[in-house]
VEXPAVO-412687 format. One record per residue: z, y, x of N, C-alpha, C in turn. Coordinates in pm, whole numbers, plus 32768, in hexadecimal, padded with zeros to 4 digits. Atoms other than C-alpha are relative to their C-alpha. Last residue first. Example, Ala and Ser with C-alpha at 12.3 -4.5 7.8 and 13.67 -1.06 7.14 Angstrom:
% residues 2
7FFA7F897FAE82CA7F9685578049806D7FB3
80007F898059830C7E3E84CE80008078805A
END
This chain:
% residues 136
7FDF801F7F85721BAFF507027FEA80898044
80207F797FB4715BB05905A3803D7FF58088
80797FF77FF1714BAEF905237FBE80878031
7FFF80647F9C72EAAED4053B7F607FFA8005
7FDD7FA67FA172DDAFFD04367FDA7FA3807D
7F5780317FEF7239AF7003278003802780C3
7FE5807B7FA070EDB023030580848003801D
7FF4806F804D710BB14201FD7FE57F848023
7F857FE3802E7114B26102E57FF67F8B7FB5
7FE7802E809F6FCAB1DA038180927FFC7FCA
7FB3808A803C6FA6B20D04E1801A80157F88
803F7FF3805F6EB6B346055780537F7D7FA0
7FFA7F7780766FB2B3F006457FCF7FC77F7D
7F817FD180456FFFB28E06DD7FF2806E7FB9
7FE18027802B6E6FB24B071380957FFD7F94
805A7FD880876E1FB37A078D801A7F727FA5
80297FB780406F1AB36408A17FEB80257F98
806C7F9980306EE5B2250952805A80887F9C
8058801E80737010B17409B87FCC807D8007
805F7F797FD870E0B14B0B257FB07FF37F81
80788012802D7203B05C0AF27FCC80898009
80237F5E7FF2732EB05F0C147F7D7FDA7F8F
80C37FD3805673F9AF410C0B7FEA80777FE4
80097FBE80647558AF320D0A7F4B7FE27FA3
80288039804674EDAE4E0E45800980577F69
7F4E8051803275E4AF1B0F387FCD7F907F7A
7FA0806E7F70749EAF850FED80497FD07FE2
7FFC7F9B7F8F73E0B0010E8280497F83807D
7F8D7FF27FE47328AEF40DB1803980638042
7FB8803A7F7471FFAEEF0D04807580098033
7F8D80117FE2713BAEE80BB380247FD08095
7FDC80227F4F700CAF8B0B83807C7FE87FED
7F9A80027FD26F9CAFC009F57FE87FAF80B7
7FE2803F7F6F6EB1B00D092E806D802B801C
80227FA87F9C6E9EB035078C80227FA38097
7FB97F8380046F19AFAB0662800A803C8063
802A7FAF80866E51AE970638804980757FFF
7FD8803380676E88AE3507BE7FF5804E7F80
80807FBC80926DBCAE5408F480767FC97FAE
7FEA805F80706E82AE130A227FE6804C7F88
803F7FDC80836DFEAEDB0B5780397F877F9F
8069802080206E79AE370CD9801C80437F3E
7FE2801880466F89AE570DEC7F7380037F60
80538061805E6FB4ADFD0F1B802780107F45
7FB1805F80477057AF140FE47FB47FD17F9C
801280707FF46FE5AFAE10F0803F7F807FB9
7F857FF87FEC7009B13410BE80407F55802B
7FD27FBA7F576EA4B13110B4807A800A8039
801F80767FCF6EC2B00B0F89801280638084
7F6780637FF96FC3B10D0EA97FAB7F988055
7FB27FD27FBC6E9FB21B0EE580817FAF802C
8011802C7F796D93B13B0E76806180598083
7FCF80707FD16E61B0CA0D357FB3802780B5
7F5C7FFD7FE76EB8B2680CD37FCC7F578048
7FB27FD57F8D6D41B2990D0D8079800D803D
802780457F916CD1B16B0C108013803E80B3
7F7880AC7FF66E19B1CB0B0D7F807FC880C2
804A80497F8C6D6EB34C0B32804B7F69802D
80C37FE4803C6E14B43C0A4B7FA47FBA8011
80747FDE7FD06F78B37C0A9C7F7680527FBF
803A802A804770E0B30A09E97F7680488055
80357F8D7FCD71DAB2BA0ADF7F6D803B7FC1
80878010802E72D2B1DD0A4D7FCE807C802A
80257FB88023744CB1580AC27F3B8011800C
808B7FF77FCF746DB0150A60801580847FF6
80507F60802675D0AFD409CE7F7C80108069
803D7FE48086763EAE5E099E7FC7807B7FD8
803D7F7E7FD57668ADF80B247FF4802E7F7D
7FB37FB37F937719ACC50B5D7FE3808D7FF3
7F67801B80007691AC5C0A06807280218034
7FC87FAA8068754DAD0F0A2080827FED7FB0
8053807E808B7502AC2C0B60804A808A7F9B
7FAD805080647549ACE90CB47FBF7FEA7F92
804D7FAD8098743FAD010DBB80A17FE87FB0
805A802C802E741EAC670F277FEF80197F73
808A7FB37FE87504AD800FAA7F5E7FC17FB5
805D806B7FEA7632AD050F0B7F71802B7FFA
80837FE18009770BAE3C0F2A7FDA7F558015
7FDF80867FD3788FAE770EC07F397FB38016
80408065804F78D7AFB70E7980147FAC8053
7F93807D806079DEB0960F197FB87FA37FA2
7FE7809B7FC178E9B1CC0F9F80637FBB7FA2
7F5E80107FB5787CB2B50EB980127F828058
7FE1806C7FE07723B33A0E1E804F7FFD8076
7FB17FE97F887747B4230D287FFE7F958074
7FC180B67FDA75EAB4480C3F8074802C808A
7FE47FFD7F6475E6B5BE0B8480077F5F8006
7F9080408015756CB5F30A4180087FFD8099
7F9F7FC58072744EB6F80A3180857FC48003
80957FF6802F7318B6050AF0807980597F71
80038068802F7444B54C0BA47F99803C7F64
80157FF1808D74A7B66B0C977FA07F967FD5
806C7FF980337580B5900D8E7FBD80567F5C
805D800E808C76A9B5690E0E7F73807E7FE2
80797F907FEE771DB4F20F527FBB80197F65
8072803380757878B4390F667F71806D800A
80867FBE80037947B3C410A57FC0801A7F28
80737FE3809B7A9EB36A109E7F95802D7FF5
803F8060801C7B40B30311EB7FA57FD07F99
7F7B807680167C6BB40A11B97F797F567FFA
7F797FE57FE37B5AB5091159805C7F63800E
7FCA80327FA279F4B555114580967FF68006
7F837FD8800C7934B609102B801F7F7A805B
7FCB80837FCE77D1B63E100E806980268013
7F897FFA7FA5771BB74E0F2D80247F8E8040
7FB27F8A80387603B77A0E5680658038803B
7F8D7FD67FF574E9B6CF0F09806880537FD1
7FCC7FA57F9E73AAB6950E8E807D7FEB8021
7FC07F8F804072EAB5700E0680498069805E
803E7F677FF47193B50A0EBE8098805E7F95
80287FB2806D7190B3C70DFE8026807B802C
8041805380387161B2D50F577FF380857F6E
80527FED7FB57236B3DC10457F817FA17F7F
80167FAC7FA77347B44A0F9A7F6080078031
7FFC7F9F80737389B3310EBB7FD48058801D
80668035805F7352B20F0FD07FED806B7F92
80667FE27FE77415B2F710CD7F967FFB7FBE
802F7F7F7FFC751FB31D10107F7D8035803D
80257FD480977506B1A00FC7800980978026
8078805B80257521B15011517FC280277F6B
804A7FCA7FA47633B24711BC7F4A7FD67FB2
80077F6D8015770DB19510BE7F91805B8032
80377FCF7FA776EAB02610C77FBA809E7FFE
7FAA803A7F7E780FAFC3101E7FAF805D8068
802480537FA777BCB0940F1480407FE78046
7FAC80067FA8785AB1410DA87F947F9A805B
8017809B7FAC7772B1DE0CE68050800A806A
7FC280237F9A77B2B2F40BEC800B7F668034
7FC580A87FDC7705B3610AF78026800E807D
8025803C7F7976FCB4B90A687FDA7F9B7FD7
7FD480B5801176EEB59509057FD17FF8809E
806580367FAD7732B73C090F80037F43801E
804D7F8C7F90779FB823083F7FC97FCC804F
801F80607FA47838B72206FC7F978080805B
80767F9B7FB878D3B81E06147FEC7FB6807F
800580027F6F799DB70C05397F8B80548030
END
């Protein structure tokens, strides 16, 4: 397989609202938007991969659980303490979690989806021979 280019694709309820949160909170760009028949999608460059995000989800704004929700997308940072005071100017509560395998910010977008934000230098420097579920 000649794989050319990887996505994701998110489906929302609250459409308008998460393009903004992506857009405007991590500063990604615009690639294109597409409109039709009640269909909205806006996608996103996604740091090489592209993110699509579509209407037709289903949003629980107060968060989903990794059950309702089992993919996290991840935003990995140079700066975990200037990526958390940019995600608080944007007004959203959210706070540094120290763990053996590096930092982490976890929050939600408008449709609740999970969004994790991690250090960097930590993930580059992770230990090929740590079981996988300890590299996160």
């Amino acid at each position: 397989m000649d794989i050319v280019r990887t996505g994701v694709i998110l489906n929302t309820e609250r459409y308008e609202a998460c393009v903004a949160f992506y857009r405007d909170l991590f500063g990604l760009e615009v690639l294109f938007r597409r409109e039709e028949e009640g269909f909205r999608l806006t996608c996103f460059d996604y740091g090489g991969a592209y993110l699509m995000v579509e209407t037709g989800g289903l949003a629980q704004p107060a968060g989903k659980t990794a059950q309702e929700s089992p993919a996290k997308l991840r935003f990995n940072v140079a700066d975990i303490h200037a990526a958390l005071e940019t995600v608080q100017a944007h007004g959203i509560d959210a706070e540094i979690v120290a763990n053996d395998w590096g930092h982490t910010i976890d929050i939600h977008d408008p449709d609740g989806n999970r969004v994790g934000i991690r250090d960097e230098a930590t993930f580059a420097a992770a230990d090929d021979s740590a079981p996988t579920a300890a590299k996160r």
